[in-house]
N, C-alpha and C positions, 0 to 999 in steps of 0.2 A: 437818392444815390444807390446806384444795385452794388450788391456785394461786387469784391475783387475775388477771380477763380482762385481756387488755394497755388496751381502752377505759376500763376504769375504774383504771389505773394514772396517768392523763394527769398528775394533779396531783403526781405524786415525782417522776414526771421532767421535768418544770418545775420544781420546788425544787431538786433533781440540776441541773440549768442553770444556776438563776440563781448557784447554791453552785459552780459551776466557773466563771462569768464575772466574781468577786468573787474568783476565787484568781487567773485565767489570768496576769494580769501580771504578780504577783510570779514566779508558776513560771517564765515565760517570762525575766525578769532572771535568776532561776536558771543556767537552761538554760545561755544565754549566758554567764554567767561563767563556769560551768565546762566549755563548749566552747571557751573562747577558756584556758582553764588547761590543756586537754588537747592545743591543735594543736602544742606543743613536742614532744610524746613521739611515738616513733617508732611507726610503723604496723603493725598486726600482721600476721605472715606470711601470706596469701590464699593460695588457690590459684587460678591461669588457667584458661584456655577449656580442656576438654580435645580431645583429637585428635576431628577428624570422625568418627572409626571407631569412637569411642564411642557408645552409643545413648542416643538423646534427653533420656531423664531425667536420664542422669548427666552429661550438659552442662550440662542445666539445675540440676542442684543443683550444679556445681562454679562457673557463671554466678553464682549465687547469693552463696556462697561469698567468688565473689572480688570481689561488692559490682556485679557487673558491672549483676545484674536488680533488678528494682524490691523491694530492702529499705526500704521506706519509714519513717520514725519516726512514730509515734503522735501525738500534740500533747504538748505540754512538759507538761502537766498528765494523765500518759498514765492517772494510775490512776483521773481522773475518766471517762474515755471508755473505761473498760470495760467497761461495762456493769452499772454498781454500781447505776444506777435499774433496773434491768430490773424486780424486784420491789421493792415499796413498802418504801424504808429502812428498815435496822434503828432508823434513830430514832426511826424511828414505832413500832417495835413490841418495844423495847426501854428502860425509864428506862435517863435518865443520857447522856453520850457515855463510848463507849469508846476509847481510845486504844491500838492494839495496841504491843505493845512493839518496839523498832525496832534494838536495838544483838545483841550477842553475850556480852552479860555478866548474858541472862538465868539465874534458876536459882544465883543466887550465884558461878557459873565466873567463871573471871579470861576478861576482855575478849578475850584473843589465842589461847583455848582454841579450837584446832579438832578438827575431825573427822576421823579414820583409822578407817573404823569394815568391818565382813565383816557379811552377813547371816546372820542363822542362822531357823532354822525353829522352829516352836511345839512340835511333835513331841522336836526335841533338847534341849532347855532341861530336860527331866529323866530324858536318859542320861548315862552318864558321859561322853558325846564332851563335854558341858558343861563339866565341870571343865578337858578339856582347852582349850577354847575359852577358861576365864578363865583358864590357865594361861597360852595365847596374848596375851593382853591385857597380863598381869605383865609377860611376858617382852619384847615386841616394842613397835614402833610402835601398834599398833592400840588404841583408846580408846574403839570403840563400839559396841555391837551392832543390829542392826536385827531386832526381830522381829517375826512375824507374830501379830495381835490379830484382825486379820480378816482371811482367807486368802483364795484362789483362786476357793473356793466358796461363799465368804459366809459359812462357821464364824466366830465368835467363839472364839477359840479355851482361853478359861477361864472358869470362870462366873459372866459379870457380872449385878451387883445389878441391870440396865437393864432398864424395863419393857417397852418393846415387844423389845428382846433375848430376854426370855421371852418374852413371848406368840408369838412367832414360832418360838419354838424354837430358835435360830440358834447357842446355845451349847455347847461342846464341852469334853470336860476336856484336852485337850494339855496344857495348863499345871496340873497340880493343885493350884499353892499360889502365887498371883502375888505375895502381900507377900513368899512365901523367897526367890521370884526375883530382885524387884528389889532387896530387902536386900541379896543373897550380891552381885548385881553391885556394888551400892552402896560394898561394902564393899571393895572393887577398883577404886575409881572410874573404872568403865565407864559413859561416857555412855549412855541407852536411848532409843531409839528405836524410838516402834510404827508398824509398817505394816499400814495401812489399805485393802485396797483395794476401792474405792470404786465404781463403775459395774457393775463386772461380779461378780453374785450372783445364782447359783440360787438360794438360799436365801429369801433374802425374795422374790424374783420369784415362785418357785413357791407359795411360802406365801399373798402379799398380790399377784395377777397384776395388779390394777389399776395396779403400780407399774412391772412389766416393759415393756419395748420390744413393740411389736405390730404386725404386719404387719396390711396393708390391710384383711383378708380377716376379723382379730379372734383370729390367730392368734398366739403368745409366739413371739418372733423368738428362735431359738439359733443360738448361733455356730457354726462348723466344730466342735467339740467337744463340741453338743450343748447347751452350757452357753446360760443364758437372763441379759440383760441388765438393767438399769436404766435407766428414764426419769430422762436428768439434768435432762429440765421438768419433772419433780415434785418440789414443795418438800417432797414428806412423805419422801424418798427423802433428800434433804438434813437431813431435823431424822434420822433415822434414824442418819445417818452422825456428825452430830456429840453424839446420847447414845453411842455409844460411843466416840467421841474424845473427849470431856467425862471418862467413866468410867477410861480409858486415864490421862489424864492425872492425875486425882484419885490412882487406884494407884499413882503417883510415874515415869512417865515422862516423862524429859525433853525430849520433840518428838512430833509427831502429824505421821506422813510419809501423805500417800494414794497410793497408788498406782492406775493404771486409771481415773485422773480423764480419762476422755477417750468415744469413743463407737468403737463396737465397728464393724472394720474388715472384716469377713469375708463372705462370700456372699450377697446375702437383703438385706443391708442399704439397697440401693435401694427394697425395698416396704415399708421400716419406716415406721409416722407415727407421726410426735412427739407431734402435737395441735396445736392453731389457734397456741397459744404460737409455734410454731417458725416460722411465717410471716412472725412480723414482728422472731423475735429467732436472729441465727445462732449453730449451734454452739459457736465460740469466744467467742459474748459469753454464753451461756448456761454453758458453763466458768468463764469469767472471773467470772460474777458468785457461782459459786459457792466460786472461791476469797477471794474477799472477805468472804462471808459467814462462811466457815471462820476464818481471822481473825479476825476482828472476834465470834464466837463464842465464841472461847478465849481472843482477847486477856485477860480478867479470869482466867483460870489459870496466867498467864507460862508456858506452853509455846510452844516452840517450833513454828513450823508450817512444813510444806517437802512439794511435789508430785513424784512424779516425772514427766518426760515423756521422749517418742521425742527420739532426737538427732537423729533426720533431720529435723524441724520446728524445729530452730534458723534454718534458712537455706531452709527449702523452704516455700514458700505452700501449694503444694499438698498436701503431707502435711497444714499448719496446716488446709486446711479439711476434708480427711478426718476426720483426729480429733475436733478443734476446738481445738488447744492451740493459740494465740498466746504463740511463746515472752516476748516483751517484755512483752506485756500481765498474763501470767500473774506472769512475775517482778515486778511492780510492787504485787503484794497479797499477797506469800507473804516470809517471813523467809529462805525456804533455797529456791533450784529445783535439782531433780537430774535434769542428762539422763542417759540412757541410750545411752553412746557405746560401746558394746562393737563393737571391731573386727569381730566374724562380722557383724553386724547392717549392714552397708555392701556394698554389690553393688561388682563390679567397675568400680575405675575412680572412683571418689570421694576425693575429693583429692588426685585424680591420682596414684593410690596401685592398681596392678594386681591387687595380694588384701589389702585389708584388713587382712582377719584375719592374715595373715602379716606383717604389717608395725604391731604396735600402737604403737610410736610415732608415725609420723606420721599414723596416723589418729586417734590421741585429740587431737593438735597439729593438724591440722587442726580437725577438730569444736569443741574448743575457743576456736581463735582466732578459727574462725565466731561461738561465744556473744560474746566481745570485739566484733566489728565490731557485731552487731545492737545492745550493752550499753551501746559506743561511742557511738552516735549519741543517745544520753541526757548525756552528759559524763564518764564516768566507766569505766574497767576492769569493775568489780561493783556499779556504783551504777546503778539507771535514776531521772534527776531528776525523779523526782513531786516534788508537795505534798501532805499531808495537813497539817491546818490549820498550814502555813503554815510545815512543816517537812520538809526530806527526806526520801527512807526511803532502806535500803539493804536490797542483797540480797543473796548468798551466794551463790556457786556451785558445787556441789558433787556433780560427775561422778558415776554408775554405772562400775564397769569390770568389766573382766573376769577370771575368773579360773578358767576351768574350757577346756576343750579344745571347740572346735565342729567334732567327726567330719562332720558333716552338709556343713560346707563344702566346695566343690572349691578344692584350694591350701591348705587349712587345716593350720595348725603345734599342736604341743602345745606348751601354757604351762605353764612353770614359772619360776622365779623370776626368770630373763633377762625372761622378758614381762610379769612384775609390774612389774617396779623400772622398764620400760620406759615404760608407760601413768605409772607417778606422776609419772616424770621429764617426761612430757611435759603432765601439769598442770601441774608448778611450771615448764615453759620458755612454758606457755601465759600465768604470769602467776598461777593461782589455788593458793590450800594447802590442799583439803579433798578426798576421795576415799572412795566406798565400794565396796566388792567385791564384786559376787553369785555362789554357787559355791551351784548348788538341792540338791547333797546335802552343801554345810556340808563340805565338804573344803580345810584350808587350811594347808599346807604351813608351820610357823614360819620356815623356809629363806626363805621368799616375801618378808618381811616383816622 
């Protein structure tokens, strides 16, 4: 399907309008009441200006931070102003309304069931470190696995029934038997979760180039790594992504996480063109509209849906427009958002904190209480006050951390289980109960845990 030119879109979004001018005041009574339920509770920990001897950025992301620069709030009705008209509503071109599901008691789980979950790779899911991994699960906290369905390079990584999946070739056997897998886990009740990632694939790029990123010239724009991208303004790129989050989720998993939902940040990328599209629609509403569509997608298969993004676009504009993630805006059409707050990943001097990485409590309490402030300004801890027809949503927040050693750092400490228990601790003093662990060669201490 090629996109619709933004001139002949005019008429969705004028129906997109007059359908948010017909909500805005209930939203906005929303708002208010539950801003005016939230100024009793105390305010969560910021951090200050840091020392002038800091350099520039990291003032301005601790400025940020401590609410000092312009975190502005969306409109009370934020998930109408994301840019859900961008293309022509799913009502147009779906029977029926969909109603995506809004609590955490999808899937039959008890309502209060959260997440403690370790990633694991598609590759290990049938050696025996597996067993050891559900033996991890019996034994400890941990309740969930995150695996890869679509990896790095655009693999699907077992062989799905999906038609353009074949025609593109894109499938691999990593997984040779996905009903055993999720059975054996099932049978452990290990929640599953597949990651997705989304924007960045050789795979279909090289196969189908009209979908890849392309420099001026007619050239496939690749990353530092060679690796070639995805136009996230091509809607064939998006029905792409959700036949295999469709197929993911039929195989019985229980959440569809994307990851890489954002636009590729590396060298080159100032001669990239979008297409006419991106003239009149930015980055982050072009994200945003794709997490809505994801949603609203799956909604009719009660999975779960949850993105992840960068932790430094909690509180940073400018990261938001590099990327294109709008952390509020994004959380406002997604059931789970997970930032990626891993202490290595924070340059010196960000929450006022001299190595990060050596210090993961108060950098995950920091980052955290950043999501709080921007989360805040909605009414609520982990609520941002939309309306969809004429009812709340709620959203989840649910940290990346850390849990591997980052040699690469200067000042960097090795993690072990003091630095585990340190990062959850400072989720639950941030306020939130869900956490997951990334460790890229699947190494994970039961000590940790």
């Amino acid at each position: 399907m090629q996109l619709t030119p933004i001139h002949s879109r005019t008429a969705g979004i004028h129906r997109h309008f007059r359908r948010s001018t017909r909500r805005i005041i209930p939203a906005l009574l929303l708002s208010l009441a539950l801003f005016a339920a939230s100024c009793g509770q105390p305010s969560s920990e910021t951090s200050s200006d840091a020392s002038g001897t800091l350099p520039s950025a990291v003032q301005r992301i601790n400025r940020e931070a401590a609410g000092i620069a312009d975190i502005m709030p969306r409109t009370a009705d934020c998930a109408d102003t994301s840019a859900a008209g961008v293309f022509d509503t799913l009502a147009d071109n779906n029977a029926g309304d969909i109603t995506p599901p809004n609590d955490s008691s999808e899937n039959g789980r008890d309502p209060d069931f959260r997440v403690h979950g370790i990633y694991v790779t598609a590759t290990v899911t049938g050696t025996e470190r597996m067993k050891e991994l559900i033996r991890l699960a019996d034994e400890t906290d941990i309740n969930a696995f995150v695996i890869d369905i679509k990896d790095d390079r655009g693999n699907v990584t077992y062989q799905m029934a999906a038609p353009t999946v074949q025609a593109v070739g894109s499938s691999v056997t990593y997984i040779s038997d996905i009903d055993a897998l999720i059975a054996e886990c099932k049978a452990h009740d290990i929640y599953l979760i597949a990651r997705i990632v989304s924007f960045k694939d050789p795979c279909l790029a090289n196969a189908m180039p009209e979908y890849a990123l392309h420099e001026a010239d007619g050239t496939i724009f690749r990353d530092n790594s060679g690796q070639a991208w995805l136009n996230p303004y091509k809607r064939e790129v998006w029905d792409y992504l959700m036949e295999i989050a469709t197929q993911a989720a039929l195989a019985g998993f229980d959440e569809i996480q994307f990851d890489y939902i954002r636009f590729a940040t590396d060298r080159g990328m100032d001669r990239v063109v979008f297409g006419e599209d991106s003239d009149e629609v930015s980055k982050s509403d072009i994200i945003n509209a794709f997490t809505d569509y994801a949603r609203e997608t799956l909604a009719p298969l009660s999975v779960t849906v949850s993105a992840d993004v960068y932790g430094t676009i909690i509180d940073s504009k400018w990261d938001q427009q590099i990327v294109g993630q709008d952390y509020a805006a994004m959380a406002s059409s997604l059931d789970v958002i997970c930032p990626m707050v891993y202490p290595s990943h924070y340059g010196p001097g960000v929450y006022r904190v001299p190595v990060p990485d050596a210090d993961p409590y108060r950098t995950v309490t920091g980052a955290l209480n950043a999501s709080r402030t921007v989360l805040d300004q909605y009414g609520h801890d982990t609520f941002c006050s939309v309306l969809q027809d004429g009812m709340p949503l709620t959203v989840r927040v649910r940290p990346w951390l850390q849990a591997f050693t980052a040699t690469w750092v200067s000042g960097h400490i090795e993690y072990g289980r003091e630095e585990i228990q340190a990062q959850i601790r400072a989720v639950q003093d941030a306020g939130y109960d869900e956490w997951i662990f990334w460790n890229a060669s699947v190494k994970y201490d039961p000590e940790w845990f």
